[in-house]
C-alpha positions in Angstrom: 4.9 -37.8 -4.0 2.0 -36.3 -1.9 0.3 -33.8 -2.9 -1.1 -30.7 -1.1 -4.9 -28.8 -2.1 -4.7 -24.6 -1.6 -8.2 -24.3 -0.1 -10.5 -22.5 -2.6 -10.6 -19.0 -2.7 -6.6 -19.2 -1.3 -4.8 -15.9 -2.7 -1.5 -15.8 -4.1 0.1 -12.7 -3.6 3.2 -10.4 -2.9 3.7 -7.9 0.0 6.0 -4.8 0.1 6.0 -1.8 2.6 6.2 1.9 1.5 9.3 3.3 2.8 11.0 -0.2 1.3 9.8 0.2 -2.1 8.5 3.6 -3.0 11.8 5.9 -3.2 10.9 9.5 -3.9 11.3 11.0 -0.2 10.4 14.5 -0.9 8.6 14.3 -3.8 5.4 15.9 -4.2 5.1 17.1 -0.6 5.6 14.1 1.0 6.8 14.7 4.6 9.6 13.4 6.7 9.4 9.5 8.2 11.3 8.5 11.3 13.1 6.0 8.8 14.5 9.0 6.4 15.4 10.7 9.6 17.4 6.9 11.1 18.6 6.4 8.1 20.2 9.9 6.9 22.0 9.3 10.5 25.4 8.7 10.2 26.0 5.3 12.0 22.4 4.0 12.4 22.2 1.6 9.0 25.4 -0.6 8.9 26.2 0.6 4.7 24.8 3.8 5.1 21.8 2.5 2.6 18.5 4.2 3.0 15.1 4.3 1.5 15.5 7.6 -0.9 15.2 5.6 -4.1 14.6 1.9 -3.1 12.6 0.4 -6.1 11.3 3.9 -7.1 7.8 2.3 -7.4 6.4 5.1 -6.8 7.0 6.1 -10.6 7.3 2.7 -11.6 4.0 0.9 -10.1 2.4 0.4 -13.4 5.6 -1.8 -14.5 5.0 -3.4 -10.9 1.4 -4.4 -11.9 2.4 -5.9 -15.0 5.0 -7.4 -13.7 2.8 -9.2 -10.7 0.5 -10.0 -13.9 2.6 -11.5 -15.2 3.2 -13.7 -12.7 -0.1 -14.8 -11.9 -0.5 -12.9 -8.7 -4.2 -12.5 -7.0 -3.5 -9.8 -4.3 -0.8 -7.3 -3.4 -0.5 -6.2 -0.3 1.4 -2.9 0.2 1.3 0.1 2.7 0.1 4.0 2.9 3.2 6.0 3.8 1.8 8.1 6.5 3.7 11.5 5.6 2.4 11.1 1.9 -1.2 11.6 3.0 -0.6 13.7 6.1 3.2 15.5 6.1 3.4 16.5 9.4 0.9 13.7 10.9 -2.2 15.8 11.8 -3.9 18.6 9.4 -3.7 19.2 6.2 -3.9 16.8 3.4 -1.4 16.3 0.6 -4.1 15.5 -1.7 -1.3 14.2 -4.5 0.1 11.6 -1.6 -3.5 10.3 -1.9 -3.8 10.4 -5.7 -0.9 8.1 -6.0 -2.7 5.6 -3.9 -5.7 5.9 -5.5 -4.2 5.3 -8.9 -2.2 2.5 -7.5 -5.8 0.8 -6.1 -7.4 1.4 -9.6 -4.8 -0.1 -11.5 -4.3 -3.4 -9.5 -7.9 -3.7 -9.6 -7.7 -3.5 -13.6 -5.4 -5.9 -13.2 -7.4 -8.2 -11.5 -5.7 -7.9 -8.5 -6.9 -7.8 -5.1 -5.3 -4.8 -3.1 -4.8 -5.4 0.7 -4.0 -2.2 2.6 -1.8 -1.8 5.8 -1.9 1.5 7.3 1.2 1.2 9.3 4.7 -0.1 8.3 6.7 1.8 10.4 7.3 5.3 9.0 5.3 7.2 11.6 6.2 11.1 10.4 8.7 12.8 12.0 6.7 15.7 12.9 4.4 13.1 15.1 7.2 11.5 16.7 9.1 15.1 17.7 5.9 15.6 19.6 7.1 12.4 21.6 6.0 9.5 19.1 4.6 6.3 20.0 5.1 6.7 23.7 2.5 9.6 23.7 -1.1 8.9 23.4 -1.5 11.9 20.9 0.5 9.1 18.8 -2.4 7.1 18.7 -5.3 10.2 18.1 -2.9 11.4 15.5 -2.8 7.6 13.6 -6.9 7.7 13.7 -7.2 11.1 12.2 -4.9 9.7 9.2 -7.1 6.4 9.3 -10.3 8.3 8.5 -8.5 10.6 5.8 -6.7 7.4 3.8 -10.1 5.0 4.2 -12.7 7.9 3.4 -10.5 7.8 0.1 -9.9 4.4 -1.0 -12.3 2.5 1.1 -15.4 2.2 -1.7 -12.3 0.3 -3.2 -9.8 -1.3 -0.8 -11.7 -4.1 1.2 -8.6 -5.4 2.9 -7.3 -3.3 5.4 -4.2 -3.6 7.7 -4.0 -1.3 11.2 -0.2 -2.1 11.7 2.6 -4.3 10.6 4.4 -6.2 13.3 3.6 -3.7 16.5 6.6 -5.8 18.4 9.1 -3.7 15.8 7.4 -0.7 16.2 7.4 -0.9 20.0 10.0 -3.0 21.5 12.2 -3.8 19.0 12.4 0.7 17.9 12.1 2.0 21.0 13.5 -0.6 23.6 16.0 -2.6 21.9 16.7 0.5 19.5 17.5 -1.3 15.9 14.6 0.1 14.1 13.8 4.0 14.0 14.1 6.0 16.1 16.4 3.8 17.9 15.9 4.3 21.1 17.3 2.3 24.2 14.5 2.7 26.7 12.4 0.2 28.4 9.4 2.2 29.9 9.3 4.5 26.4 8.7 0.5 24.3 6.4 -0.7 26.8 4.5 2.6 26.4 5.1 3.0 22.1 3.3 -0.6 22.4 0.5 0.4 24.4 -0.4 3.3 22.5 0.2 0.9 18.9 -2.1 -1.3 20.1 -4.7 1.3 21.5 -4.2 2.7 18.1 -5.4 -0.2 16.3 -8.5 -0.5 18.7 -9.6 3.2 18.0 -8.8 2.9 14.0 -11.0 -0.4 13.9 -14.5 1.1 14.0 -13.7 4.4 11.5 -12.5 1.8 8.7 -15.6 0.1 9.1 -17.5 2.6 9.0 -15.7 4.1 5.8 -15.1 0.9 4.0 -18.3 -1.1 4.6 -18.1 -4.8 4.3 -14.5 -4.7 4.3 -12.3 -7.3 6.1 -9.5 -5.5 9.0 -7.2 -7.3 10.8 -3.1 -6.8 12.3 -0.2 -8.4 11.2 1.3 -9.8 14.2 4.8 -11.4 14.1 5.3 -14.6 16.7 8.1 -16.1 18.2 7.9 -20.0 19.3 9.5 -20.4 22.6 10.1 -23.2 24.2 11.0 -24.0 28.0 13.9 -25.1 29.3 13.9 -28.8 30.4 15.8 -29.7 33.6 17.3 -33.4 33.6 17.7 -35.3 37.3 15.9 -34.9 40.2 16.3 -31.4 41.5 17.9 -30.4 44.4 15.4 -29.2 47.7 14.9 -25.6 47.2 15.9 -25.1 43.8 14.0 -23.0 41.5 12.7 -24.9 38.3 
């Protein structure tokens, strides 16, 4: 059988995202995410599950670590619930959302494990988005604000960062095609959510570097192949290809 090399210095990890995995929606100050408020709606999630306990890492993340230990793990990558740090987007800091992270940095770092960031996954706070969310520009000012607060904390540690996760789900596939939170059915409102994810990530790029120096940023993008449709025969005069 043929064999295949990992390159050297190839990392295996494990990825989660915060509203997924951490449970404990109100806890210590937290604020409201657009996914608590989709997914208390009666009618938008198919079972009527939602993210209130999921995995409850957030008081089990030291069983986590020893559990991606124990499995030889390199790197986790995970994401900063925005309305932990920030609970209504812009202002004032819940200093015990960042404490959680910053004892969630130091002990995969223990553990010999590489922690990669991602600002974004999707819960934008609900106190942003009743100021208009994504499509609004102050969307985007608002995500840098929280950028400099979250990387002026863990950035002497965390030297993988993340902007967003997927910006197609958080524009088009939220706000256009309306499956994801808010759920919204409106063309111009993704095409504008997308703009101002994107300009987001521009703006955030320089204030990580300069809070995390040397670190490494980049976006998770999600890409669809498509392929073209192939006409057969010889077509007729004046038909469109």
């Amino acid at each position: 059988m043929a064999t295949q090399q990992f390159p050297e210095g190839f990392l295996w990890g494990a990825a989660t995202s915060s509203y997924q995995i951490e449970g404990a929606w109100q806890e210590d100050s937290k604020g409201e995410s657009i996914w608590d408020r989709f997914a208390h709606t009666p009618g938008k999630v198919i079972d009527g599950s939602n993210g209130d306990v999921a995995c409850d890492h957030y008081h089990r993340w030291q069983d986590d670590i020893a559990l991606m230990k124990g499995l030889g793990l390199h790197a986790y990558r995970f994401s900063i619930a925005w309305p932990r740090i920030l609970p209504q987007g812009v202002g004032a800091v819940n200093q015990a959302g960042i404490d959680f992270y910053s004892r969630l940095v130091d002990g995969l770092l223990e553990a010999g494990i590489t922690p990669f960031a991602t600002l974004y996954h999707w819960d934008l706070p609900q106190a942003i988005q009743e100021r208009g969310g994504w499509p609004q520009r102050f969307a985007a000012e608002a995500f840098v604000e929280y950028t400099d607060v979250i990387t002026r904390a863990l950035g002497d540690r965390v030297k993988h960062w993340i902007t967003h996760n997927e910006p197609w789900c958080s524009g088009l596939l939220s706000h256009q095609i309306g499956e994801h939170a808010p759920g919204w059915r409106d063309w111009y409102a993704g095409l504008a959510a997308s703009h101002h994810i994107l300009l987001s990530h521009g703006w955030a790029v320089p204030v990580i570097r300069r809070n995390s120096p040397d670190a490494e940023v980049g976006i998770t993008l999600n890409f669809t192949v498509a392929t073209t449709a192939v006409r057969t025969g010889k077509p007729r005069r004046g038909a469109r290809l």
